[in-house]
N, C-alpha and C positions, 0 to 999 in steps of 0.2 A: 845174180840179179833175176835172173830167169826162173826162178822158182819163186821168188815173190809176188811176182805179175799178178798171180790172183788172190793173194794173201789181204784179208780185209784186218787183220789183227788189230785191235788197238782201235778200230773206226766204230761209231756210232749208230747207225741208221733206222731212221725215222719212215716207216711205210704207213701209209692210209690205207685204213680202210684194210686191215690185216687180223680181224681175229676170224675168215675164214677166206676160202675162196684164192682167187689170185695172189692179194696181198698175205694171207696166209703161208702159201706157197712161196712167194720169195722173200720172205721174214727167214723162213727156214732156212731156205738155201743162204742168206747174207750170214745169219747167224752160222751155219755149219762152215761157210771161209772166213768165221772170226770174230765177225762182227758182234757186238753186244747191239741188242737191238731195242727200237721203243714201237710196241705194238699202238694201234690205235682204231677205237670203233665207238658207237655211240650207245653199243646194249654193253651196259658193264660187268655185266654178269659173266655173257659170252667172251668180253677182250677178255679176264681175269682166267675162265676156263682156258682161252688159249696161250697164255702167258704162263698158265700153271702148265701145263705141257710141256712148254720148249722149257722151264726151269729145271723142269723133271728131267729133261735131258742132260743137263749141266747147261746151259745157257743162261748169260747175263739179259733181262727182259726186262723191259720198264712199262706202266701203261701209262696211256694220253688218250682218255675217253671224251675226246672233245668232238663235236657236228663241226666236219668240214666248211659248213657254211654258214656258221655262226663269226664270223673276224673278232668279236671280243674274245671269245673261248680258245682262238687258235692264238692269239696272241698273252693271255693269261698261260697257256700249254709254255709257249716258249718261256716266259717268263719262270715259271715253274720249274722246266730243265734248267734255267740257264742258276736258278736259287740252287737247285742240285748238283751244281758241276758238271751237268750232261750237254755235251755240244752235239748238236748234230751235225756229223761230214756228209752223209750220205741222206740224200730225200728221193724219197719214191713215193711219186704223187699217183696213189691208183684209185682211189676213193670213185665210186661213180654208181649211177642207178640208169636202168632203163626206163623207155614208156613208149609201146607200141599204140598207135595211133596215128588216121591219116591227119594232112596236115588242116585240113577242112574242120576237123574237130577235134583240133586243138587250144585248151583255154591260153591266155596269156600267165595265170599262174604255174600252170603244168612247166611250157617253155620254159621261165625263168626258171622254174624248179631243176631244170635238167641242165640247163645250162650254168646254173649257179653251181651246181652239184659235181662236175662233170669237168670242167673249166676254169671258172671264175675259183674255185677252191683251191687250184693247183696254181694260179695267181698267188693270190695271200700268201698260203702258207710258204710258196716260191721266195714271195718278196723277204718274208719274215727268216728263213735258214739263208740266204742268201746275205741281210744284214747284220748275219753272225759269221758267214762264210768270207765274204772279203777282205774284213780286218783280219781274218787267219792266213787268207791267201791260198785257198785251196778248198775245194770242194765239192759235191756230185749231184746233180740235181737229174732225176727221171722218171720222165713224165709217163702217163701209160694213154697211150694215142687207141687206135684200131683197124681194124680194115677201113671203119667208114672214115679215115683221118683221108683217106684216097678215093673210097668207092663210097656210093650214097645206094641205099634199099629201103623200097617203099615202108613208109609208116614209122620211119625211127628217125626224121630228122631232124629232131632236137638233139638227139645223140650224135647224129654224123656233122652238125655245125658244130658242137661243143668238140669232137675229137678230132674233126679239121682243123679249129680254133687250138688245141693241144700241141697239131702240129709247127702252125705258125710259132705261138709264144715259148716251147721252144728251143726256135729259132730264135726270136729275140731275145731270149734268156743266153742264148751262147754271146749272140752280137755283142749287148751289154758288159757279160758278167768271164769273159774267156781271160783277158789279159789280167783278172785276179785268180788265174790258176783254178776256175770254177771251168767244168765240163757240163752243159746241159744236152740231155738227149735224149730220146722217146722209143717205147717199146709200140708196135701195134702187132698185138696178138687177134690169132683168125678165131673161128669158133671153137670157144675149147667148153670142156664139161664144167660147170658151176653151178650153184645153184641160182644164179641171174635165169640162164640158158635151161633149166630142167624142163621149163613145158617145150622150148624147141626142140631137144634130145625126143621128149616123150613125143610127140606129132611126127607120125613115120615119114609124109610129104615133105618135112620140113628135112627131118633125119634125111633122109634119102636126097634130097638137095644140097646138102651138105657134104656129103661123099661124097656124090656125083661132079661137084663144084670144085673140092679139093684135091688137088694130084695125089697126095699122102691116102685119100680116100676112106678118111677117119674124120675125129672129131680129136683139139686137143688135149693133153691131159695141163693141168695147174701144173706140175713139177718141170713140164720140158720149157717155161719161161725163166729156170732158175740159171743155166748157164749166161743167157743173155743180159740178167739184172746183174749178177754177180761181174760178170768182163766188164759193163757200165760204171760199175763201182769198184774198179778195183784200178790197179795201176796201169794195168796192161792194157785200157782207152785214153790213156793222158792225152791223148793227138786226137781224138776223138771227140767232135762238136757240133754240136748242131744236128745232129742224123737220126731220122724214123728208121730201127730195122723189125720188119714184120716177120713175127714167127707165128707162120701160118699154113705150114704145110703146103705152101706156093698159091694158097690162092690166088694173091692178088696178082701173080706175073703169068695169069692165062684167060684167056677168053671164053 
């Protein structure tokens, strides 16, 4: 039994927001414990080169070039898997954009943008694997939260309500969805290298707050969130509901 535990053989998984970057990152890793995966992004040129990569590898890839925040598009996606035979067991809701700016001059379109984008898309497409998930009776839903799911820093808080809001929903995604053998749970990863983060990497003040901020005393890499997606989605969290774990180099547990 014990060597199963991380064994995704045989499973599905659906990542937003996956032709680079984080969801990149643990496409890869789901896909290397077994998983056949369904990539997905909105530049389809870029999902297609990433999909051509992990194929090149020997990996089962599918693509789903649909806008998280379109609900026709993400609903037509399912529809479309579900005309292909493809279930999806596993969802990993990463999809999300930033927008630095204080809150004084922020438009009401921006907000919604960040929140619909961030949030509101991990809802939907939530609801939609989730109405394939409980008539099977089993399935993995995981959110990708953040530090600010905890902590709030000036000028991003359309992002820090949207990944707070991650937090919460969830939590009512396990409430709901546990006793159909669905596990929901949230990743919040600390400052890691992506191209979201390259002008705060390149800004030495910011660099250097970052280290200085993190006990690890680095910045993270994409690859070190792939243990944590893969335990979420494998067997070895069956007991496992409802819970944010931050890999963050301990930021959030120091002052």
């Amino acid at each position: 039994m014990a060597k199963n535990l991380f064994d995704l053989t045989g499973q599905t998984a659906l990542v937003t927001g996956s032709s680079r970057g984080l969801g990149r990152a643990m496409a890869q890793g789901l896909a290397e414990a077994g998983a056949t995966i369904v990539l997905n992004g909105v530049d389809a040129a870029r999902l297609k080169s990433a999909a051509d990569e992990m194929r090149a590898e020997g990996f089962t890839v599918y693509e789903a070039p649909f806008d998280v925040t379109d609900e026709d598009a993400i609903k037509a996606a399912f529809a479309k898997l579900d005309a292909a035979g493809v279930a999806v067991d596993i969802l990993v809701n990463n999809a999300g954009i930033q927008l630095r700016k204080p809150i004084v001059e922020l438009s009401s379109d921006e907000w919604r943008k960040v929140i619909e984008t961030n949030l509101t898309s991990a809802f939907i497409i939530g609801r939609e694997a989730a109405k394939r998930m409980i008539p099977r009776g089993r399935g993995k839903v995981i959110n990708i939260g953040s530090l600010t799911s905890e902590l709030a820093r000036a000028t991003v808080t359309p992002y820090t309500v949207a990944k707070g809001g991650i937090k919460m929903l969830t939590r009512g995604m396990a409430a709901e969805w546990g006793e159909h053998g669905i596990q929901a749970n949230a990743i919040g990863p600390g400052y890691m290298i992506t191209d979201m983060n390259q002008a705060l990497i390149d800004n030495p003040t910011f660099d250097a707050w970052v280290k200085a901020r993190t006990p690890a005393r680095r910045w993270g890499r994409p690859d070190e969130l792939i243990s944590t997606v893969v335990y979420l989605a494998a067997p070895a969290s069956s007991y496992v509901n409802g819970q944010l774990i931050f890999v963050d180099g301990g930021m959030a547990s120091v002052l």
